[in-house]
LOLO-714133 format. One record per residue: residue in three letters; residue number from 1; x, y, z of N, C-alpha, C in turn. Coordinates in Angstrom, 2 decimals, padded with zeros to 5 digits. Layout:
<rs>
Ala; NUM; X; Y; Z; X; Y; Z; X; Y; Z
...
</rs>
This chain:
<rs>
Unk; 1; 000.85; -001.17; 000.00; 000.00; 000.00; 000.00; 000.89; 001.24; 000.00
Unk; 2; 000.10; 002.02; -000.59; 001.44; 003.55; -000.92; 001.20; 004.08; 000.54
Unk; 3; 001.95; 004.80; 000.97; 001.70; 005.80; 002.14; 001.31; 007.11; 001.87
Unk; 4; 001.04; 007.76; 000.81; -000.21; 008.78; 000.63; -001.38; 007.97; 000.97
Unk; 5; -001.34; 007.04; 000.73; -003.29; 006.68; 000.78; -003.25; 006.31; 002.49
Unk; 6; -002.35; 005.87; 003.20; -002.56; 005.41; 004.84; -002.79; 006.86; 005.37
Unk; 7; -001.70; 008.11; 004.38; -001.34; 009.28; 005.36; -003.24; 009.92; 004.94
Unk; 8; -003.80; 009.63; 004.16; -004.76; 010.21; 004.02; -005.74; 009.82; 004.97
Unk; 9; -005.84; 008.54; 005.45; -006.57; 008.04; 006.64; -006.22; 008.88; 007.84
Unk; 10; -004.94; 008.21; 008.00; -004.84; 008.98; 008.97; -004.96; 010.45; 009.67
Unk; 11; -004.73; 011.18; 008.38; -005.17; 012.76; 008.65; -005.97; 013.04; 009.32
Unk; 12; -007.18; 012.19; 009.32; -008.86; 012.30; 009.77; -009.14; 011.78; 010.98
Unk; 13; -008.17; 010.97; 011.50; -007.97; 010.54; 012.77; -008.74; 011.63; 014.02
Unk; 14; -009.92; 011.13; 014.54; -010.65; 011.78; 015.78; -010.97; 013.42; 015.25
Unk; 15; -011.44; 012.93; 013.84; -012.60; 013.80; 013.43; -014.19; 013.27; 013.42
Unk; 16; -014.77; 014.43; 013.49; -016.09; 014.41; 014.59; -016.83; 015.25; 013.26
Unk; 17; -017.62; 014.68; 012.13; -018.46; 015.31; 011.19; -019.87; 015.29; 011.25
Unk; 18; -020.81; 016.29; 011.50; -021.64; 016.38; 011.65; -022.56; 016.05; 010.02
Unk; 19; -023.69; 015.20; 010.46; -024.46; 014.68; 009.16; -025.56; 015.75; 009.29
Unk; 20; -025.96; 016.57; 010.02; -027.61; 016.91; 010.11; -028.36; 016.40; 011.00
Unk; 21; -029.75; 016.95; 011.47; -030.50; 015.97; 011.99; -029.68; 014.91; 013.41
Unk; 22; -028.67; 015.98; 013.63; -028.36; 014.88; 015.14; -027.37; 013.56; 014.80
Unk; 23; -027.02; 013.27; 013.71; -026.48; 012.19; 013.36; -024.87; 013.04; 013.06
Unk; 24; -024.14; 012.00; 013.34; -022.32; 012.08; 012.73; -021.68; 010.91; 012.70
Unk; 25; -020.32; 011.15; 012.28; -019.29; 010.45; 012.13; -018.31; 010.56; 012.90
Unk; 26; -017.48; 009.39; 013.23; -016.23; 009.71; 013.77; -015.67; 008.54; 013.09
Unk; 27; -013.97; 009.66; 012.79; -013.20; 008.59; 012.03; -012.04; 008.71; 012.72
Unk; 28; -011.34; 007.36; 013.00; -010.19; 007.16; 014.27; -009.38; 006.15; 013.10
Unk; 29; -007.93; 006.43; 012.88; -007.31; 005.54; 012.61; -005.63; 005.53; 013.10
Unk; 30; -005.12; 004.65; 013.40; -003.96; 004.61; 013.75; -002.45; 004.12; 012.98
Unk; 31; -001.90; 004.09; 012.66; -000.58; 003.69; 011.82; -000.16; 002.77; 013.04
Unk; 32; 000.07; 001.19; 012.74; 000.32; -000.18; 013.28; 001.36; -000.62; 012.52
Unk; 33; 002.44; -001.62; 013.12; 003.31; -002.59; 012.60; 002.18; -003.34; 011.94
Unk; 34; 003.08; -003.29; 010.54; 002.50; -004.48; 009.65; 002.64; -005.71; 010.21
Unk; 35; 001.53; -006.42; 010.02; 001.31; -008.06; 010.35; 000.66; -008.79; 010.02
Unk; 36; 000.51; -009.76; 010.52; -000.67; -010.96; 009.53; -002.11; -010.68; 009.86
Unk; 37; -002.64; -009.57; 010.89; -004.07; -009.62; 011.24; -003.84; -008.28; 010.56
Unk; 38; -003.27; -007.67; 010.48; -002.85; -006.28; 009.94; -001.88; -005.69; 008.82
Unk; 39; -002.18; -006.35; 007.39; -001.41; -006.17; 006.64; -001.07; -004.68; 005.94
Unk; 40; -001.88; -003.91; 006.08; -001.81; -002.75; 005.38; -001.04; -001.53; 006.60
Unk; 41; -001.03; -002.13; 007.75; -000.23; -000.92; 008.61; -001.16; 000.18; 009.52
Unk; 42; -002.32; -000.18; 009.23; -003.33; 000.76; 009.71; -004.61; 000.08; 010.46
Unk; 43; -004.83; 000.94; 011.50; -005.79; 000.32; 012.41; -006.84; 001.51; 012.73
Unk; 44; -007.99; 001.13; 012.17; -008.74; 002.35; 012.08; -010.24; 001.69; 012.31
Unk; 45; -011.50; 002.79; 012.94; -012.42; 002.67; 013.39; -013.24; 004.20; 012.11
Unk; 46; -014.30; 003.53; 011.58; -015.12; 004.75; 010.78; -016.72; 004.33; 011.26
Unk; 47; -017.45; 005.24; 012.06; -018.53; 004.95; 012.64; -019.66; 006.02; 012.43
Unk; 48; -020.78; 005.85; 011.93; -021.85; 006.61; 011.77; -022.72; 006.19; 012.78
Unk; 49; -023.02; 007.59; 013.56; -024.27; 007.46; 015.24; -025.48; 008.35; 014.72
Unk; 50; -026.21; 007.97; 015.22; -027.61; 008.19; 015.30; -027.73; 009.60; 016.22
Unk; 51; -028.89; 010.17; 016.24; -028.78; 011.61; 017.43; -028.97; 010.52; 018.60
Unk; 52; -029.17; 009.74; 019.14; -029.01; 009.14; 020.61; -027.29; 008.84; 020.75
Unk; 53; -026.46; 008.56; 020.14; -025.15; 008.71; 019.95; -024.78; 006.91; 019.48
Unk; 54; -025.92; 006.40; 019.67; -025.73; 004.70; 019.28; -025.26; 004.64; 017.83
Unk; 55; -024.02; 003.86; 017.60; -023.62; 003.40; 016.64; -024.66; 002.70; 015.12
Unk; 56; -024.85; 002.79; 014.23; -025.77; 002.86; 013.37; -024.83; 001.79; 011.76
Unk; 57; -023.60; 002.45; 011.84; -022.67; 001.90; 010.89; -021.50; 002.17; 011.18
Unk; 58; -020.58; 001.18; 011.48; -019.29; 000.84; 011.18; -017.99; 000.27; 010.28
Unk; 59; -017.03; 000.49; 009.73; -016.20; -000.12; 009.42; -015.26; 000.05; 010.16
Unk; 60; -014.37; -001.83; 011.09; -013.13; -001.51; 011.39; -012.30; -002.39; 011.52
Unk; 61; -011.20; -002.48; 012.06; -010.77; -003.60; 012.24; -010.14; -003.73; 013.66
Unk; 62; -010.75; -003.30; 014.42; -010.04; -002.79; 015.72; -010.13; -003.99; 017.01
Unk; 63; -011.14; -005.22; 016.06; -011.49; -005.96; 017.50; -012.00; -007.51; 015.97
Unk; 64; -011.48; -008.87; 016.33; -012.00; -009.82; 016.45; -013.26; -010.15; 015.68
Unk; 65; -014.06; -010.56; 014.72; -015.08; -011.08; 014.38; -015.45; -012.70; 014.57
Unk; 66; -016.52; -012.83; 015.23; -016.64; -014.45; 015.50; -017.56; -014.84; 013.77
Unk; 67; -016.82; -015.85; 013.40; -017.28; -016.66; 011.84; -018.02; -017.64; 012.27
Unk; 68; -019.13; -017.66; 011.21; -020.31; -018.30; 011.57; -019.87; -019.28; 010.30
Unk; 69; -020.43; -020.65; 009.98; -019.90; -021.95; 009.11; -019.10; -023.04; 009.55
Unk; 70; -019.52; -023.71; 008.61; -018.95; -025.03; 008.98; -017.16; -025.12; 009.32
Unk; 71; -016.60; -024.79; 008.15; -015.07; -024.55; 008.45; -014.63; -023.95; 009.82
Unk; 72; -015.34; -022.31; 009.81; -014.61; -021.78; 011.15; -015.58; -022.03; 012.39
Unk; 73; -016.66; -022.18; 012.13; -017.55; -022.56; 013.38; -017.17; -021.93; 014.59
Unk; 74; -017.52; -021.04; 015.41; -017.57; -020.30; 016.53; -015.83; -019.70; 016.78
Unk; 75; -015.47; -020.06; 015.78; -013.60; -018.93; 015.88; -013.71; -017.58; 015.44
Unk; 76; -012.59; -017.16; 016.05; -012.97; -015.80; 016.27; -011.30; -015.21; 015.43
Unk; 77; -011.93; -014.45; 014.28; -011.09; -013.95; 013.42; -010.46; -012.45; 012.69
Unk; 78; -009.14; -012.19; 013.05; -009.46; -010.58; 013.19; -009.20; -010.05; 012.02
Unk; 79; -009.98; -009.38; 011.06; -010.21; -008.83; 009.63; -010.80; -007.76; 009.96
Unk; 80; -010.56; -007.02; 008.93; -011.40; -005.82; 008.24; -013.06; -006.67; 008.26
Unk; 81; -013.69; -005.77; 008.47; -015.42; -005.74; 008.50; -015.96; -004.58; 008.75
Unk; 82; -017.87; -004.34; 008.69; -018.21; -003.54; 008.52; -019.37; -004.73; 009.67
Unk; 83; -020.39; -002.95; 010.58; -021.03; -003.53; 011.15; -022.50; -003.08; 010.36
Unk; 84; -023.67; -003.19; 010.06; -024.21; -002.94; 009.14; -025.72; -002.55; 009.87
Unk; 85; -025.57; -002.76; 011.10; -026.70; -001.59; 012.12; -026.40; -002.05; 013.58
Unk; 86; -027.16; -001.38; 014.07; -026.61; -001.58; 016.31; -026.56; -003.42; 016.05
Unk; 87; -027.29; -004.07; 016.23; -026.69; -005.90; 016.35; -025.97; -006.30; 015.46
Unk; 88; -025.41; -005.87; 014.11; -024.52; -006.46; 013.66; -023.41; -006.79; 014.30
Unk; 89; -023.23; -007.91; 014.13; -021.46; -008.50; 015.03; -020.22; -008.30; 014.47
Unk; 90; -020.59; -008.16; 012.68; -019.81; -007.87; 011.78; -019.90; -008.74; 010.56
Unk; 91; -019.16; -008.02; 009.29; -019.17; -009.05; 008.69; -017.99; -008.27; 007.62
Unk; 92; -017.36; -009.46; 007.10; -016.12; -009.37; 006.16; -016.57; -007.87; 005.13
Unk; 93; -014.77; -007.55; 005.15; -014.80; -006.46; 004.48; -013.83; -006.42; 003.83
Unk; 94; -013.47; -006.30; 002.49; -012.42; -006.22; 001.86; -011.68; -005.19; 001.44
Unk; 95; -010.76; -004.99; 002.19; -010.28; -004.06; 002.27; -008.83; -003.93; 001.26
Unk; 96; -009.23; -002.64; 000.49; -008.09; -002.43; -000.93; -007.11; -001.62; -000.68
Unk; 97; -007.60; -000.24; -000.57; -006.56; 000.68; 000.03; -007.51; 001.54; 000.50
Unk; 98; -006.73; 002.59; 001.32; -007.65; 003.74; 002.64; -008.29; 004.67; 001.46
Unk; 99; -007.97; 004.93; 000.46; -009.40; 005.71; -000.40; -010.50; 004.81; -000.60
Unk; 100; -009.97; 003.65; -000.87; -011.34; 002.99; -001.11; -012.18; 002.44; -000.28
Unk; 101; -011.60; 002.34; 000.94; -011.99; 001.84; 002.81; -013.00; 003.63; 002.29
Unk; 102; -012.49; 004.66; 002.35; -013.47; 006.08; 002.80; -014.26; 005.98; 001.70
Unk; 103; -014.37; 005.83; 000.30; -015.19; 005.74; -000.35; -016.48; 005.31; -000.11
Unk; 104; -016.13; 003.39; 000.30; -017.02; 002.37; 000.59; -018.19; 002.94; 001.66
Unk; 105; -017.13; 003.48; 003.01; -017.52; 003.66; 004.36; -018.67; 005.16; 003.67
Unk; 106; -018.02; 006.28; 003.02; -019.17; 007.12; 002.64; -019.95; 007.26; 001.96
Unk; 107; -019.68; 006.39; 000.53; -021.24; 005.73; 000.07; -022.56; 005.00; 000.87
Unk; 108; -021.74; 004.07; 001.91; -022.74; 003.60; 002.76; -023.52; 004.14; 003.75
Unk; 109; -023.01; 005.54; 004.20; -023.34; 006.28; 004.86; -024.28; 007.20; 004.92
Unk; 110; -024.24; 007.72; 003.61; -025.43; 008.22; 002.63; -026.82; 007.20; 002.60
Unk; 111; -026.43; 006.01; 001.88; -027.69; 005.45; 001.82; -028.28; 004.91; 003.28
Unk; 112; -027.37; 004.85; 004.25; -028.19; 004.12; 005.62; -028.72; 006.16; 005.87
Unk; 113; -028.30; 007.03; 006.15; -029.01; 008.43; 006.37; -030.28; 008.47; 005.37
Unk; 114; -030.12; 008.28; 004.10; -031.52; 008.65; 003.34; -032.08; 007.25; 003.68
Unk; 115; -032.26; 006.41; 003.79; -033.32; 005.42; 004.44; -033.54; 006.05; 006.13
Unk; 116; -032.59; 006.32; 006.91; -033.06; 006.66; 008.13; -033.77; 007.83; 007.83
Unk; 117; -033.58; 008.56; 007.46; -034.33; 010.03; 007.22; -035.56; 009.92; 006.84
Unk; 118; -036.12; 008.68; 005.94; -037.15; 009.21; 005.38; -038.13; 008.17; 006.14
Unk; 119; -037.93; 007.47; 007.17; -038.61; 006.96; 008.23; -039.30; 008.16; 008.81
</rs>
């Protein structure tokens, strides 16, 4: 991965963006030793809250996902994922490089706000 695209994550690190309507973002990411749960060097949290401040949408990789199937059956595996409303546990995320992690994360963000909005 180039390091313009990590330094661009990181820039945004414990920014606080207001959506409207009581809702925001916070985007946290950290620069990590590369490793096998962490290949790209970066450890980052991108979270869209609701006006009660409850989490609504996530992408991160900051914690563990338990895999549901026959192969991994109740193991617990630490990847990139996205949480996809308050009970999601997570689920795989493929992660390319940090423009396309903010892309993904703000396209999705949009469409979970215009479905919440028009409730």
């Amino acid at each position: 991965m180039k390091y313009h695209e990590i330094r661009t994550l990181l820039d945004l690190h414990d920014q606080i963006i207001d959506q409207e309507d009581g809702y925001w973002l916070k985007i946290e990411a950290w620069e990590v030793r590369v490793s096998k749960d962490i290949p790209h060097g970066v450890r980052y949290s991108l979270t869209l809250h609701a006006p009660s401040g409850k989490r609504i949408l996530g992408y991160d990789n900051a914690h563990a996902i338990k895999i549901t199937g026959r192969k991994y059956s109740g193991q617990r595996i630490p990847f990139d994922h996205k949480h996809r409303h308050v009970a999601d546990k997570g689920v795989p995320y493929v992660f390319q490089n940090a423009h396309q992690l903010l892309s993904d994360f703000f396209t999705e963000v949009d469409s979970v706000l215009k479905e919440a909005k028009s409730k």
